[in-house]
N, C-alpha and C positions, 0 to 999 in steps of 0.2 A: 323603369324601375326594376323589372325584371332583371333584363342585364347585369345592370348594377349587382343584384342578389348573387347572379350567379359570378359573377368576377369575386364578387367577396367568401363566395362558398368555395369556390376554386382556390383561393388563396390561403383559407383557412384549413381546407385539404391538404396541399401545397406547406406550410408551414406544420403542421404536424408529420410533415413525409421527414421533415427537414430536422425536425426534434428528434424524431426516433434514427437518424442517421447519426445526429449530435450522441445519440444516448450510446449505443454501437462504439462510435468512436471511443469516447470517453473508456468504457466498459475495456475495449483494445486495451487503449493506453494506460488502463489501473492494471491489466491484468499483464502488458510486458514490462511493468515496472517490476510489477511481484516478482517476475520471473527472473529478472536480472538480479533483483538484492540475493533472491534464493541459491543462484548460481555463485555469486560473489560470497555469503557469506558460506553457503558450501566447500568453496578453494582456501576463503582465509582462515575461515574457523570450523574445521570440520567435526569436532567435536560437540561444540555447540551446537552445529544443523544435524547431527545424530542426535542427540537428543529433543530440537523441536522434531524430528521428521521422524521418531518415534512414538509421537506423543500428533501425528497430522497438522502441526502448526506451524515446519515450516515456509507455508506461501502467506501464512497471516503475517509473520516476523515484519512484512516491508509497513504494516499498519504503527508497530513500535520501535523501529529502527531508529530512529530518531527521537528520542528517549536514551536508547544504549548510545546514540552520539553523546548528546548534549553530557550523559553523563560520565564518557571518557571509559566506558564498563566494558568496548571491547578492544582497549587497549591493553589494559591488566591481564597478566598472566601468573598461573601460582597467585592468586590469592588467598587471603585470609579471613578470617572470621568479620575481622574488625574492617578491613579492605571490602568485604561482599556489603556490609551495612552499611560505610560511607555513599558505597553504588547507588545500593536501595534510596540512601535519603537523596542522594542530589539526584535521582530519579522521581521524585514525588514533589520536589521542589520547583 
């Protein structure tokens, strides 16, 4: 019975070694994703990452990147009034 205890303490050891490696990795991989939209959207729009990287937001940008996709916002150039509020709405949408 003993045994037993300690093979399942061992494992339950053993499996939280395994989670906090899982959690590390993860943690990597959110923060060289960050690091690459930050890079990319530095070279394509560097006006835009002047202004997040004025304001320390841009490594957060990679959290709404996908939003500015979905809603075609960093293809426009010279926009308009009425151009920046179609953005917003199909951004909410």
């Amino acid at each position: 019975m003993y045994v037993n205890y300690c093979i399942f303490n061992c494992s339950c050891m053993m499996l939280k070694r395994l989670n906090s490696v899982a959690e590390v990795t993860d943690i990597n991989r959110i923060t060289q994703k960050a690091a690459e939209i930050t890079s990319r959207i530095r070279l394509s729009f560097p006006t835009f990452w002047n202004a997040l990287h004025a304001q320390d937001l841009e490594v957060m940008y990679f959290l709404i990147e996908p939003l500015f996709i979905r809603a075609n916002a960093l293809k426009v150039r010279n926009t308009s009034d009425r151009e920046i509020a179609d953005i917003i709405t199909r951004m909410i949408r």
